[in-house]
C-alpha positions in Angstrom: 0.0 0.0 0.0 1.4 3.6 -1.2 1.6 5.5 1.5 2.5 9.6 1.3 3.1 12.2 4.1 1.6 15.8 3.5 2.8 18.8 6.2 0.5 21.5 5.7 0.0 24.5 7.6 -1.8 27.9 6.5 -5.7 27.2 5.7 -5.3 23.7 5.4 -6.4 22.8 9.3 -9.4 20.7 7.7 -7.4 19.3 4.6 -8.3 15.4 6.3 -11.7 16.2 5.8 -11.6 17.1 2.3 -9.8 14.3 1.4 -12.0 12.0 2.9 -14.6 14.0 0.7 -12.1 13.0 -2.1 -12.4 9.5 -2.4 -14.0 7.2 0.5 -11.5 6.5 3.2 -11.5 6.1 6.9 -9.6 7.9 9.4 -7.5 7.7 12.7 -5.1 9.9 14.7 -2.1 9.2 16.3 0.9 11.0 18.6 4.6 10.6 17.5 7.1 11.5 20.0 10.2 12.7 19.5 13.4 14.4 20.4 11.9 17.7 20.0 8.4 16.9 20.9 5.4 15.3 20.2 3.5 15.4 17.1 0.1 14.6 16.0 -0.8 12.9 13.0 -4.6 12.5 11.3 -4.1 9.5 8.9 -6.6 9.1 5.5 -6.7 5.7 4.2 -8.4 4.2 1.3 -8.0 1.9 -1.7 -5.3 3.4 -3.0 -3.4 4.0 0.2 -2.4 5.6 3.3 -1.8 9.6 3.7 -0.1 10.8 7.1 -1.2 14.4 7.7 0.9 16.6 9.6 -0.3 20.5 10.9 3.2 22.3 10.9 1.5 24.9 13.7 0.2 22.2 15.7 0.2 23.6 19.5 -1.4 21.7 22.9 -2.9 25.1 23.3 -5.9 27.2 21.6 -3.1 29.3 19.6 -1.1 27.7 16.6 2.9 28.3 16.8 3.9 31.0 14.7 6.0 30.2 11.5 9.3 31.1 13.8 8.7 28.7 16.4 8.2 25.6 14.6 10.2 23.0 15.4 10.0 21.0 11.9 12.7 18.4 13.1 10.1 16.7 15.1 7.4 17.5 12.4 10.1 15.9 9.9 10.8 13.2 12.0 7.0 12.2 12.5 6.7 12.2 8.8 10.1 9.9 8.0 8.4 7.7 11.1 5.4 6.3 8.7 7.8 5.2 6.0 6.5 7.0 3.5 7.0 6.5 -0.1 7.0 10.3 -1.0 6.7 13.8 1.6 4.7 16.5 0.1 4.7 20.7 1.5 1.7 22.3 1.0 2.9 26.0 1.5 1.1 29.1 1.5 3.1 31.8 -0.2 3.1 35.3 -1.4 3.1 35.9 -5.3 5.4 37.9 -7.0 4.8 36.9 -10.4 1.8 37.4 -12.5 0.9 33.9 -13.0 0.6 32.9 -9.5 -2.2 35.3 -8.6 -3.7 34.5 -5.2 -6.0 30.7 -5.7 -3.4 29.5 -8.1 -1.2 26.4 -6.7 2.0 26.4 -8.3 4.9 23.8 -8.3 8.6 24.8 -7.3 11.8 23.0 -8.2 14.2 25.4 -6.4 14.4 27.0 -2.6 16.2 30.3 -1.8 17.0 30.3 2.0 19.5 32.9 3.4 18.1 32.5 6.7 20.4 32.2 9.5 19.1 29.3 11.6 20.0 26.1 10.5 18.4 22.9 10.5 19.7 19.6 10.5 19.1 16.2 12.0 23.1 16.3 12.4 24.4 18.5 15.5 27.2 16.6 16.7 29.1 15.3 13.1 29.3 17.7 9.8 27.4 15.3 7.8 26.3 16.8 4.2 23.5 16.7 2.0 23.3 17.1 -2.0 20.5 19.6 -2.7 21.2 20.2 -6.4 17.7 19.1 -7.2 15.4 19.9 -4.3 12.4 18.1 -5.1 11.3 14.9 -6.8 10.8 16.0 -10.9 8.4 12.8 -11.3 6.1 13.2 -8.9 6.2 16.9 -9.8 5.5 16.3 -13.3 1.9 14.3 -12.0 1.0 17.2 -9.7 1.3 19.5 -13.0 -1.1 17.8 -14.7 -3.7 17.4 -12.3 -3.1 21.2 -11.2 -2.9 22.2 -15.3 -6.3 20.3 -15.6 -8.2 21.8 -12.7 -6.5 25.1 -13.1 -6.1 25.5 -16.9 -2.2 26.0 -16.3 -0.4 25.4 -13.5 3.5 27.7 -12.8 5.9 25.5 -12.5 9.5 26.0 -11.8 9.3 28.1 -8.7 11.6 29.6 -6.9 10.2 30.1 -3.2 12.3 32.1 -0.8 12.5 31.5 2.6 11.4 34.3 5.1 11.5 33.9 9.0 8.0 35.9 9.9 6.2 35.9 11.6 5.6 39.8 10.3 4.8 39.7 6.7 7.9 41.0 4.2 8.2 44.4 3.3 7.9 45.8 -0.5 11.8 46.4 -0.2 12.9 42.9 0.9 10.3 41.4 -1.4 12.3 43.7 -4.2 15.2 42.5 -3.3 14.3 38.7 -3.1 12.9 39.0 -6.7 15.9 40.5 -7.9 18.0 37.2 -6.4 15.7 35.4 -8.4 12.7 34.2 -6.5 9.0 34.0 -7.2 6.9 33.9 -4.4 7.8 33.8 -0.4 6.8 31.8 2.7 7.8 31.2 5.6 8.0 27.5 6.1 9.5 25.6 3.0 13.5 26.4 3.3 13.8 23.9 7.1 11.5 21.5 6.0 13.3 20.9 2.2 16.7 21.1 4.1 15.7 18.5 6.6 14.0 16.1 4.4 16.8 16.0 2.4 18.8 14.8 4.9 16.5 11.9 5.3 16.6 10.9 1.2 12.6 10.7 0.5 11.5 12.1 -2.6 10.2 15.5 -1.8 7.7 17.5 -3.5 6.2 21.1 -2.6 2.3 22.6 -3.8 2.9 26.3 -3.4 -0.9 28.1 -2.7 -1.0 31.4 -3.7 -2.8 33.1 -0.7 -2.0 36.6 -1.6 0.3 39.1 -3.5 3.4 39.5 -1.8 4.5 43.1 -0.3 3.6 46.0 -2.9 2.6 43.6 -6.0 -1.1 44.0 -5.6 -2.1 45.0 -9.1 -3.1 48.9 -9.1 -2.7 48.8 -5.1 1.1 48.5 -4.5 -0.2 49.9 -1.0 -2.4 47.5 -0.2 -2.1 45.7 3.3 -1.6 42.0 4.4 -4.5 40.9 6.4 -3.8 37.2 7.6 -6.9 36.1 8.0 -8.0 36.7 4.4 -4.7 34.8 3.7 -5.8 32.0 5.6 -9.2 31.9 3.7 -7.9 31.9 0.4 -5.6 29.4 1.6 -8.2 27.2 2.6 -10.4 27.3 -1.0 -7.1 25.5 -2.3 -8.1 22.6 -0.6 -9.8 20.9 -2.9 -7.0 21.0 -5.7 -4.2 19.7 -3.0 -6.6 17.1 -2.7 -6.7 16.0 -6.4 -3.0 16.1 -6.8 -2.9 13.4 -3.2 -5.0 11.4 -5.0 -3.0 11.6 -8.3 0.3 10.6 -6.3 -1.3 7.7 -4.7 -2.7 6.3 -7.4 1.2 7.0 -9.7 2.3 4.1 -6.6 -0.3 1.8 -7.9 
């Protein structure tokens, strides 16, 4: 039986429950300790297999950690813990390109992370990883054509840069991080690519538009960041995360 792991985060708190609306499946939840904590995980499975779904803000509290306080080594490790065939992000960015206006999902094959924390699975031995080609381009490839079905066309090639947050990026930085040769931003992606490469499981990331980056609204380069409309339009993505899932389970079969 195939079996995927999908971290999500922004608008995608109910994702189990649209992919049980999917296809038929049943559901279950169980807690993965770790090193750095303990990690929940809803799992989905039907015919075609087994998807372990991971909240990357999950909290024990009525708040969600911010995008700084994540600890994706334990949210990675939960993931590598079900043995799964293939670890799919589900990032909500900001768009700085044209095509990736906010309800587009987009597929990246390249990371930009000048952050200064580092991540690794490794603290005690300088162990290194090849990250020449980020993410999977098979299981890429099936995501595009699900995505350029349901969508009409679907971005690929996506450069996502790496922001800390939690504050959303200013029009200057988001300049600048165009001008290095990114495409959208988030504030998630750049830890968990680093870290799941150090585990050698195909990676692939679905990038959700949620809203125009910094100053890149069209006719409103003034035009404010409200999270809670990000979160929304995160959430009507659902449904074409969903189909690409279903598309990688059944590429196992």
């Amino acid at each position: 039986m195939s079996r995927i792991a999908v971290i999500c985060g922004t608008g995608m708190s109910s994702f189990s429950t649209t992919l049980q609306a999917t296809i038929p499946s049943t559901s279950t939840s169980i807690l993965i300790e770790s090193t750095w904590g303990s990690v929940p995980i809803s799992i989905v499975t039907n015919v075609r297999g087994q998807v372990f779904i991971i909240d990357r803000h999950h909290s024990t509290g009525s708040s969600r950690t911010p995008p700084h306080e994540i600890e994706h080594r334990a949210n990675v490790h939960a993931a590598t813990s079900c043995s799964p065939d293939l670890i799919v992000s589900v990032n909500s960015v900001g768009s700085m390109i044209d095509s990736m206006p906010p309800g587009k999902v987009g597929i990246p094959s390249g990371i930009l992370d000048l952050s200064v924390k580092p991540w690794t699975f490794h603290d005690d031995d300088a162990i290194h990883y090849d990250r020449t080609i980020p993410f999977d381009v098979h299981y890429s490839s099936v995501c595009e054509s699900v995505l350029t079905e349901s969508q009409g066309n679907c971005p690929t090639g996506l450069v996502v840069a790496q922001c800390v947050g939690p504050q959303f990026e200013s029009p200057s930085e988001i300049d600048a991080l165009e001008r290095l040769g990114a495409h959208v931003v988030g504030m998630t992606l750049g830890p968990e690519q680093r870290l799941i490469s150090e585990t050698s499981t195909p990676h692939v990331s679905l990038s959700c538009s949620s809203n125009w980056a910094a100053g890149r609204t069209p006719g409103e380069p003034k035009a404010e960041i409200n999270h809670d409309a990000v979160d929304k339009m995160a959430s009507q993505m659902r449904q074409l995360v969903s189909s690409c899932i279903i598309a990688l389970l059944e590429d196992f079969n």
